[in-house]
C-alpha positions in Angstrom: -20.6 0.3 4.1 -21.1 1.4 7.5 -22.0 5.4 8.3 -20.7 6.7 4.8 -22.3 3.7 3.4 -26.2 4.1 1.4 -28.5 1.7 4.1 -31.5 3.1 5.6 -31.4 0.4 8.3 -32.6 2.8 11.6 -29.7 1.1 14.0 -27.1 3.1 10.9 -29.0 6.3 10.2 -29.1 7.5 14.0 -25.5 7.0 14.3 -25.1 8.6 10.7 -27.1 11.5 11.6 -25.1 12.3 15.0 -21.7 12.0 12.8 -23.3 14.5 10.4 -24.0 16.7 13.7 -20.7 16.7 15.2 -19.0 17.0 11.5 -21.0 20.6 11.3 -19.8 21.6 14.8 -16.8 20.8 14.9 -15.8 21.5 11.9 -16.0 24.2 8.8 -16.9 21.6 6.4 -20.0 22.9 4.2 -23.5 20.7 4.0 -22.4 19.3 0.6 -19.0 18.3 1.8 -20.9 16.5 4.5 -23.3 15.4 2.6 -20.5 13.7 0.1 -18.8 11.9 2.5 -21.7 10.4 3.6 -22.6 8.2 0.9 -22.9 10.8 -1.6 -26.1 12.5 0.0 -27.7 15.8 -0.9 -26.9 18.8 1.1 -31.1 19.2 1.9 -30.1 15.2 3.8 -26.9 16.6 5.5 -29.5 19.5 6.9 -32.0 17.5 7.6 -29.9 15.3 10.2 -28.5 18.2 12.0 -31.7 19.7 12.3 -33.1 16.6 13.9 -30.4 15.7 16.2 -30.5 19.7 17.1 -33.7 19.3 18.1 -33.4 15.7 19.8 -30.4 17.0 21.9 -32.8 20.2 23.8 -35.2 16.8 24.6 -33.0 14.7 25.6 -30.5 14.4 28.1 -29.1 11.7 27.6 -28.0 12.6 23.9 -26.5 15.6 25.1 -24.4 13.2 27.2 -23.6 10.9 24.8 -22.5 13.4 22.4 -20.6 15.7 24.7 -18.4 12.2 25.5 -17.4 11.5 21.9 -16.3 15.1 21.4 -14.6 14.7 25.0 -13.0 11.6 23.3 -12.1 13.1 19.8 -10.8 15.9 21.2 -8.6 13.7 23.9 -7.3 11.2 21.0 -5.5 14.6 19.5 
């Protein structure tokens, strides 16, 4: 269930798709690894969703926002 979990429901694969982002920059993990531990996906799905929130985040300031705070708060729950 939840982000790792196999639902296609939009208000889940937005917030699955960012997790997949930060994962590949914050981490070294490979796209299979990421792709695995969410829900088992295919490395060509992990790519996919950084590629579109990539993209999303030159467009729109408010993403960018968003997703510098939860690095700001990962890297302040350390």
């Amino acid at each position: 269930a939840g982000l790792a979990g196999t639902r296609r429901d939009k208000h889940i694969v937005f917030p699955r798709q960012v997790a997949m982002y930060i994962v590949r920059e914050e981490t070294p993990s490979s796209l299979p690894v990421i792709g695995q531990a969410f829900g088992g996906r295919d490395h060509t799905t992990a790519l996919h969703s950084i590629d579109k929130i990539a993209n999303e985040i030159k467009e729109d300031e408010r993403l960018r926002f968003e997703i510098q705070s939860i690095r700001d708060r990962l890297y302040a729950a350390r």
